[in-house]
Jmol script that loads the backbone (N, CA, C; Angstrom):
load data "model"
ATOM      1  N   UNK A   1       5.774  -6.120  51.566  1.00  0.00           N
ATOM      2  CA  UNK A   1       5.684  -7.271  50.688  1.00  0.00           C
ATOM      3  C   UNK A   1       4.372  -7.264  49.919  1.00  0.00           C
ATOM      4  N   UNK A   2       3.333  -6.773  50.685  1.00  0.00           N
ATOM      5  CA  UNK A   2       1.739  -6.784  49.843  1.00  0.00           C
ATOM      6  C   UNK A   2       2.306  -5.719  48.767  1.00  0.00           C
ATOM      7  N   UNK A   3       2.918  -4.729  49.101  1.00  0.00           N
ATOM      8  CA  UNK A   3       2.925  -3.651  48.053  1.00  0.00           C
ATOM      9  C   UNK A   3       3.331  -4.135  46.526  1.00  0.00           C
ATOM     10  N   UNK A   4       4.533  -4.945  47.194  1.00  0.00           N
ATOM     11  CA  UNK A   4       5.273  -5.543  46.048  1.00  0.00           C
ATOM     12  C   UNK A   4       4.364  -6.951  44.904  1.00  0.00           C
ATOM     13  N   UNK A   5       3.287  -7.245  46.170  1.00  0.00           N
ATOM     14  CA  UNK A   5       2.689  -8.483  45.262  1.00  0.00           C
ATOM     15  C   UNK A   5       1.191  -7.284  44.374  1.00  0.00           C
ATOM     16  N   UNK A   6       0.999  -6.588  45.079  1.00  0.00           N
ATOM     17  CA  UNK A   6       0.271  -5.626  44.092  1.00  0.00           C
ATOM     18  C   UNK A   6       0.856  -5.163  43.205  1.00  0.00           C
ATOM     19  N   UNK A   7       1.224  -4.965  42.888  1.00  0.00           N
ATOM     20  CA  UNK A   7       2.473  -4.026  42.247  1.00  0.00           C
ATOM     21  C   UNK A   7       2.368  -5.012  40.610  1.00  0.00           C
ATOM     22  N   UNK A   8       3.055  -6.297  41.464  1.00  0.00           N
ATOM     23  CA  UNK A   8       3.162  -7.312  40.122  1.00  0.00           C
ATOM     24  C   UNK A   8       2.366  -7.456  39.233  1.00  0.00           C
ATOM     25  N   UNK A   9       0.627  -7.973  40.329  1.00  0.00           N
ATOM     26  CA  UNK A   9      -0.165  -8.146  39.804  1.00  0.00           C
ATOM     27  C   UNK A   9      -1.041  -7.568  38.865  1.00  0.00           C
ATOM     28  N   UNK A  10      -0.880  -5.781  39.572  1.00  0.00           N
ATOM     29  CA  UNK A  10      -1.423  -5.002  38.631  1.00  0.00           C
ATOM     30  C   UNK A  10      -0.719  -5.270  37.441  1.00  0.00           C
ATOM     31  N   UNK A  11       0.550  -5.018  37.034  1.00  0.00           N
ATOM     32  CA  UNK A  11       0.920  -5.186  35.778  1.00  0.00           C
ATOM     33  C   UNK A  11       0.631  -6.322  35.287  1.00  0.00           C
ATOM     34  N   UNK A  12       0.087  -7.507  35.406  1.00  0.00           N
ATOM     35  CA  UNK A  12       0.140  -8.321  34.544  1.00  0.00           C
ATOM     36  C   UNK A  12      -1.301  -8.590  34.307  1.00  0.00           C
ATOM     37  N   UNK A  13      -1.836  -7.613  35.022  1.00  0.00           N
ATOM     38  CA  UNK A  13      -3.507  -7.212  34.663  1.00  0.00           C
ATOM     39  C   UNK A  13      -3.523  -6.254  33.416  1.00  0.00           C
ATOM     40  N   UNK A  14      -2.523  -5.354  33.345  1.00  0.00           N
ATOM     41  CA  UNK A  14      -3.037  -4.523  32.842  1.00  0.00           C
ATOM     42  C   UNK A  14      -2.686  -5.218  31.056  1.00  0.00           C
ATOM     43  N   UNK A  15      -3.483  -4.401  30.431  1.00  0.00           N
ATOM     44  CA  UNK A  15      -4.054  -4.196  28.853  1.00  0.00           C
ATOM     45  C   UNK A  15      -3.561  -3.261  27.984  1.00  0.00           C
ATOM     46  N   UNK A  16      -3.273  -2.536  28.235  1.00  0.00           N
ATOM     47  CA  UNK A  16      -3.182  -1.084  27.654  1.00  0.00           C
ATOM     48  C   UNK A  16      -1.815  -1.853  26.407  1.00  0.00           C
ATOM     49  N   UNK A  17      -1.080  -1.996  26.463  1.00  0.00           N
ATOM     50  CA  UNK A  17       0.159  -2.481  25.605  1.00  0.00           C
ATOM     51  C   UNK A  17      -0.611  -3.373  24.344  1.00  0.00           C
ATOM     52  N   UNK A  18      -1.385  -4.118  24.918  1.00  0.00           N
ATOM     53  CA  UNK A  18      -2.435  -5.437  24.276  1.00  0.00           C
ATOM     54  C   UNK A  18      -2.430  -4.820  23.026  1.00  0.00           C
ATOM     55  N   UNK A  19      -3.416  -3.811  23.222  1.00  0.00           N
ATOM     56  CA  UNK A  19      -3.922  -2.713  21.885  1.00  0.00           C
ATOM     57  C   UNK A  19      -2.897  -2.497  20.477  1.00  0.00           C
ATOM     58  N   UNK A  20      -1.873  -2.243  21.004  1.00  0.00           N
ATOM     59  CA  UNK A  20      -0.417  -1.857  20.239  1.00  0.00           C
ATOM     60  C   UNK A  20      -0.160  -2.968  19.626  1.00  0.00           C
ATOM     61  N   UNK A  21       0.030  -3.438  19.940  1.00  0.00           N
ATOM     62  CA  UNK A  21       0.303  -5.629  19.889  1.00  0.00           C
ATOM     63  C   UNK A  21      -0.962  -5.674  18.917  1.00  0.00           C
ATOM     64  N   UNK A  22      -1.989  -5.599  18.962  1.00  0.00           N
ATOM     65  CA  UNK A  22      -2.832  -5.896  17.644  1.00  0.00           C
ATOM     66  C   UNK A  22      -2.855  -5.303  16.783  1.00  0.00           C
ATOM     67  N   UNK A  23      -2.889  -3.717  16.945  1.00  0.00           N
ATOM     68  CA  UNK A  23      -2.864  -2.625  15.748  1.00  0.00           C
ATOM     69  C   UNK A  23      -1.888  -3.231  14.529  1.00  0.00           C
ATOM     70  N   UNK A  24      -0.244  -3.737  15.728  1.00  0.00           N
ATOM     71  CA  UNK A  24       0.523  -4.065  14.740  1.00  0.00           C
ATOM     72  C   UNK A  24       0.695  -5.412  13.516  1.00  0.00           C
ATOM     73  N   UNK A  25      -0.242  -5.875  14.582  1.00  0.00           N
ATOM     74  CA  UNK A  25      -0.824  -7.485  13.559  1.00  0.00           C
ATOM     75  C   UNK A  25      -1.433  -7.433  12.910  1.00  0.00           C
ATOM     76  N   UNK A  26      -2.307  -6.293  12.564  1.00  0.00           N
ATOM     77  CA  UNK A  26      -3.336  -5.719  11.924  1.00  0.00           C
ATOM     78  C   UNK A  26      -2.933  -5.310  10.497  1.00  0.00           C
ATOM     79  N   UNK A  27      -1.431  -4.474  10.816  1.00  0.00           N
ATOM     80  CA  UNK A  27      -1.146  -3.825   9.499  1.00  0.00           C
ATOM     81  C   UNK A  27      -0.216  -4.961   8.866  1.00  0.00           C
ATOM     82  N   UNK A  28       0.424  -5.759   9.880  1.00  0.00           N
ATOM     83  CA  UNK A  28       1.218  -6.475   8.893  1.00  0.00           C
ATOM     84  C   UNK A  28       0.526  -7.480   8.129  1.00  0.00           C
ATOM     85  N   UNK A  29      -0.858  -7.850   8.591  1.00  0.00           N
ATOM     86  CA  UNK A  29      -1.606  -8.849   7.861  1.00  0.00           C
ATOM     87  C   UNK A  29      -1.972  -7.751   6.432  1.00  0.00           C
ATOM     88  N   UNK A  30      -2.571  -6.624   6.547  1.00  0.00           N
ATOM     89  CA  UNK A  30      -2.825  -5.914   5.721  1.00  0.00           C
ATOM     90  C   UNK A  30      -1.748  -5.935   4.417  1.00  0.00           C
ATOM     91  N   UNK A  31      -1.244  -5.329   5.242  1.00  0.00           N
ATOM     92  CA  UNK A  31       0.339  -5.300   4.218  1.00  0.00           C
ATOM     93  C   UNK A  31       0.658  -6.286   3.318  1.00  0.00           C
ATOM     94  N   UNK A  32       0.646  -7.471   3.817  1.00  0.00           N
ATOM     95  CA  UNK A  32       0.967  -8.675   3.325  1.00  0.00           C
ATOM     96  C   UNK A  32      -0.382  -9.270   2.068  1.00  0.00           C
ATOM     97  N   UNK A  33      -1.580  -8.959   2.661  1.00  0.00           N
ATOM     98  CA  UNK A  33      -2.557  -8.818   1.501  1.00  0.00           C
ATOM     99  C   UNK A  33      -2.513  -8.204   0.213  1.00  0.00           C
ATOM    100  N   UNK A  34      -2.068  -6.978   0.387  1.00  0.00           N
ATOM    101  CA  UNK A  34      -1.442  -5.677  -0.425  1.00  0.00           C
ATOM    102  C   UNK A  34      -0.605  -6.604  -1.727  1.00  0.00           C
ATOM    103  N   UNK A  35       0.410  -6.956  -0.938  1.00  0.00           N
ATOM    104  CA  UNK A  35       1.951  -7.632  -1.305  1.00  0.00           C
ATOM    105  C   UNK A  35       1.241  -8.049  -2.129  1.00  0.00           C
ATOM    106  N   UNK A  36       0.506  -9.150  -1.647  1.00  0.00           N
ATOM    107  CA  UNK A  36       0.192 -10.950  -2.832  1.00  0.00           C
ATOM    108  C   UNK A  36      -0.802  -9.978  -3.906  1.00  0.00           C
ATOM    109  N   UNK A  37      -1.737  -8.883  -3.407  1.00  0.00           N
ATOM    110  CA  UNK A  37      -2.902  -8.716  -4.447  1.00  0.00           C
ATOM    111  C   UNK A  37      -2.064  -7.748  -5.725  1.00  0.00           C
ATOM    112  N   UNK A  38      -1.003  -6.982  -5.304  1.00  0.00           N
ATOM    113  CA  UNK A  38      -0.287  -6.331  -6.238  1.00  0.00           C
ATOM    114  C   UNK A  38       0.360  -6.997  -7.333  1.00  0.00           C
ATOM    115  N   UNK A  39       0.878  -8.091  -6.574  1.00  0.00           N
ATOM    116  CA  UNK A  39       2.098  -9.498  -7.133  1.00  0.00           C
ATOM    117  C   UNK A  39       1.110  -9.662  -8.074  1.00  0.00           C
ATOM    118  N   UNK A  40      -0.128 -10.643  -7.949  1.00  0.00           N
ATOM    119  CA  UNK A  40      -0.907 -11.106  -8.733  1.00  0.00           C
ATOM    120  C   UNK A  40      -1.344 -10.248  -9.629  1.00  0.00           C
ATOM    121  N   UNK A  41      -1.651  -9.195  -9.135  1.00  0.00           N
ATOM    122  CA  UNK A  41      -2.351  -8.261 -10.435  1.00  0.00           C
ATOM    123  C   UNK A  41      -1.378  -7.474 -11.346  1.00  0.00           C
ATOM    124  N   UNK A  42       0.087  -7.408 -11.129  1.00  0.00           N
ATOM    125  CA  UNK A  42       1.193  -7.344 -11.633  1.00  0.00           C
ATOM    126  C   UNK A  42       1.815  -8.245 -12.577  1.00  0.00           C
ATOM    127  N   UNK A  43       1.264  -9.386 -12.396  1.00  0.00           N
ATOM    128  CA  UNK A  43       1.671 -10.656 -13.323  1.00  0.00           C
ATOM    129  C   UNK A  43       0.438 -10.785 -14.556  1.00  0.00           C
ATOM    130  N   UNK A  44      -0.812 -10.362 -13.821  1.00  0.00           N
ATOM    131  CA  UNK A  44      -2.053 -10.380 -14.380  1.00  0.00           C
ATOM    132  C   UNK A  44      -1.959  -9.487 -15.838  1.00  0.00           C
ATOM    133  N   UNK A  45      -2.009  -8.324 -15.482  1.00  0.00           N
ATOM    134  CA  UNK A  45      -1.260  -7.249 -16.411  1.00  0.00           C
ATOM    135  C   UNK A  45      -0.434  -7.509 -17.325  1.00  0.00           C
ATOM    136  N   UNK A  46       0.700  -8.149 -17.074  1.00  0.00           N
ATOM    137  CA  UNK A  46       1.585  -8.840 -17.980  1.00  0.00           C
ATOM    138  C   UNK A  46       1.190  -9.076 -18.868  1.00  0.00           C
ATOM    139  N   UNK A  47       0.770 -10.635 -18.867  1.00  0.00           N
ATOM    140  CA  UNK A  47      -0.020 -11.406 -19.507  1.00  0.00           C
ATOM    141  C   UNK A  47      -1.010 -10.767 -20.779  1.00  0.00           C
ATOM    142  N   UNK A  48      -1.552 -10.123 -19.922  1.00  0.00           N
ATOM    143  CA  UNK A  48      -2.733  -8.756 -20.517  1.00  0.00           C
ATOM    144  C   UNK A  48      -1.960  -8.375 -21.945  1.00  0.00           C
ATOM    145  N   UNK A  49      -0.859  -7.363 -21.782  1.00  0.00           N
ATOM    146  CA  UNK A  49      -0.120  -6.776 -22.423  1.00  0.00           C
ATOM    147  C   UNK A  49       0.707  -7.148 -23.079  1.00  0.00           C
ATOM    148  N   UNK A  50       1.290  -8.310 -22.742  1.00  0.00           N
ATOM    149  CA  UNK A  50       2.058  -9.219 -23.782  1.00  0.00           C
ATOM    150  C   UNK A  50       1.132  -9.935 -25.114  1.00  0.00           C
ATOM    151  N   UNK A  51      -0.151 -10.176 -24.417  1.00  0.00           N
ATOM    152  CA  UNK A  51      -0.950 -11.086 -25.696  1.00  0.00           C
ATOM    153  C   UNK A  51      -1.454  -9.599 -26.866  1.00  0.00           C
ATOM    154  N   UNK A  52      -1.538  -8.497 -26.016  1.00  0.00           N
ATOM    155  CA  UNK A  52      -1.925  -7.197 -27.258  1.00  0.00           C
ATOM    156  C   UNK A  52      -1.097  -6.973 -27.600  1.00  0.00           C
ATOM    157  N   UNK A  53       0.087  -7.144 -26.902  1.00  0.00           N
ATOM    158  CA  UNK A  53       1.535  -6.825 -28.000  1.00  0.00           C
ATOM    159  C   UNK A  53       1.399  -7.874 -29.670  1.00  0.00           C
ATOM    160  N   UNK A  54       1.515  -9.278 -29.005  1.00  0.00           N
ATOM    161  CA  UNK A  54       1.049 -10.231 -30.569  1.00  0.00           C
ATOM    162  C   UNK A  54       0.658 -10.153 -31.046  1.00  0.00           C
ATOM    163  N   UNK A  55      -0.665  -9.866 -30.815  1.00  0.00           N
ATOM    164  CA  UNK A  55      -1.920  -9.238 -31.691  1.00  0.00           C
ATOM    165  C   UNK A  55      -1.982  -8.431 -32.699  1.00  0.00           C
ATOM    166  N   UNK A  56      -1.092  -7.051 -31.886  1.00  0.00           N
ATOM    167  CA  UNK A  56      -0.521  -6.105 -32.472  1.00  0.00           C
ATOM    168  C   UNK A  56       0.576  -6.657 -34.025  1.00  0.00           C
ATOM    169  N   UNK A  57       1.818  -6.974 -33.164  1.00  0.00           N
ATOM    170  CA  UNK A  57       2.454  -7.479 -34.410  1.00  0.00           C
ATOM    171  C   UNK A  57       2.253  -8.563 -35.336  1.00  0.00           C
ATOM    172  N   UNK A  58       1.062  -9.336 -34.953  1.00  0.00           N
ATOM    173  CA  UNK A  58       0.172 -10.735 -36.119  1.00  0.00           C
ATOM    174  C   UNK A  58      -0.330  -9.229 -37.056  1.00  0.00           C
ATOM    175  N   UNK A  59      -0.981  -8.534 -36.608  1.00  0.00           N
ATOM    176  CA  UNK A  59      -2.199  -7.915 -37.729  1.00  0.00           C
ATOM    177  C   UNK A  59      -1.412  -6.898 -38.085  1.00  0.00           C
ATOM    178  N   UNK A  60       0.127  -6.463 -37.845  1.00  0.00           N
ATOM    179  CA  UNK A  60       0.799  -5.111 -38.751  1.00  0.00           C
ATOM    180  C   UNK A  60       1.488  -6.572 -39.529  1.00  0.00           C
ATOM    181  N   UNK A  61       1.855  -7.516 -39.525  1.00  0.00           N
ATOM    182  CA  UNK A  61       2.852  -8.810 -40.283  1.00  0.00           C
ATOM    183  C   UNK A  61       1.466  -8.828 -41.935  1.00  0.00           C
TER     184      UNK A  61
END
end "model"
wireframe off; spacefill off
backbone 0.3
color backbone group
């Protein structure tokens, strides 16, 4: 029975899994930074390129 209550306990001591479990919270926060800074600078651009497009066709008009 001690074997078995060691047994438990070690595992719910142990850490090692922990690591994995953050790495992966790690990238999906990353990722998700990525996402919004692309989005934004994708829309940003737009904007950019649409107003030199007008520009363009005001000063050939």
């Amino acid at each position: 029975m001690r074997a078995l209550v060691k047994i438990c306990c070690d595992f719910l001591q142990d850490e090692e899994g922990a690591t994995a479990v953050e790495y992966g919270l790690i990238i999906a926060l990353v990722g998700a930074a990525i996402t919004v800074a692309v989005s934004n600078l994708g829309s940003g651009l737009t904007l950019v390129f649409t107003n030199i497009a007008n520009k363009i066709t005001l000063a050939a008009a």
